[in-house]
C-alpha positions as CSV (number, residue, x, y, z in Angstrom):
1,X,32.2,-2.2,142.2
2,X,29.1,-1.5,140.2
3,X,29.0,1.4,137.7
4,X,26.7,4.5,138.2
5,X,23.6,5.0,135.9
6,X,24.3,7.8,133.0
7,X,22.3,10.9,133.4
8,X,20.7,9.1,129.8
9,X,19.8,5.7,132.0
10,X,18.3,8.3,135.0
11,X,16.1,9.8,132.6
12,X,14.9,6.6,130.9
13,X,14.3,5.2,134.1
14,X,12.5,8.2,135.5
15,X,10.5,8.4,132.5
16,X,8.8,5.2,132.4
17,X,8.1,5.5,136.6
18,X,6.5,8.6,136.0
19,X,3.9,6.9,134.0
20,X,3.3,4.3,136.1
21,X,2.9,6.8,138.9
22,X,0.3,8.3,137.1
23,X,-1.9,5.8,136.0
24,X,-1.3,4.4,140.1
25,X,-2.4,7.9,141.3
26,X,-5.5,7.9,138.7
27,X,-6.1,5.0,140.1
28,X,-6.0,5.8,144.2
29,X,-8.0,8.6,142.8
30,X,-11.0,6.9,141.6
31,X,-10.3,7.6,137.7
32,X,-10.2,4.8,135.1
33,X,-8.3,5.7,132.2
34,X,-9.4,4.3,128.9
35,X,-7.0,0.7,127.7
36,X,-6.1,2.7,124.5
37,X,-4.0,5.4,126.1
38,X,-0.5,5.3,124.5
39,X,2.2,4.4,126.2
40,X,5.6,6.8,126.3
41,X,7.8,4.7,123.4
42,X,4.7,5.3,121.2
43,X,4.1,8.2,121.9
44,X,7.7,9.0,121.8
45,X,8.2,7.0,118.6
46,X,5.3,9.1,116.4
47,X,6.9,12.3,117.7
48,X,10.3,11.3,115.8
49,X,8.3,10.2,113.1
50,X,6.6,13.7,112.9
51,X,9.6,15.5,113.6
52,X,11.5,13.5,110.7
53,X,8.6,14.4,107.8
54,X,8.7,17.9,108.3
55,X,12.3,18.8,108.6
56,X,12.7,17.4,104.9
């Protein structure tokens, strides 16, 4: 029997579909997004960073 994913997996795993939906939709769309745009983790990783120098 295989286990269920965690509501903390779900999200995860919604989260990185979500912006590869995007950039797919951009795409069908016509729009061409510039190579620099950050992905989620680093986004996600310089929000921490923020959020850890100013509750000091």
């Amino acid at each position: 029997m295989t286990k269920k994913p965690t509501d903390k997996q779900k999200s995860l795993i919604w989260m990185r579909e979500r912006g590869r939906n995007f950039r797919a939709s951009c795409l069908l769309e016509g729009i061409v997004l510039p190579e620099g745009c950050p992905d989620e983790n680093t986004v996600q990783s310089a929000l921490d960073r923020l959020r850890r120098h100013y509750e000091r």
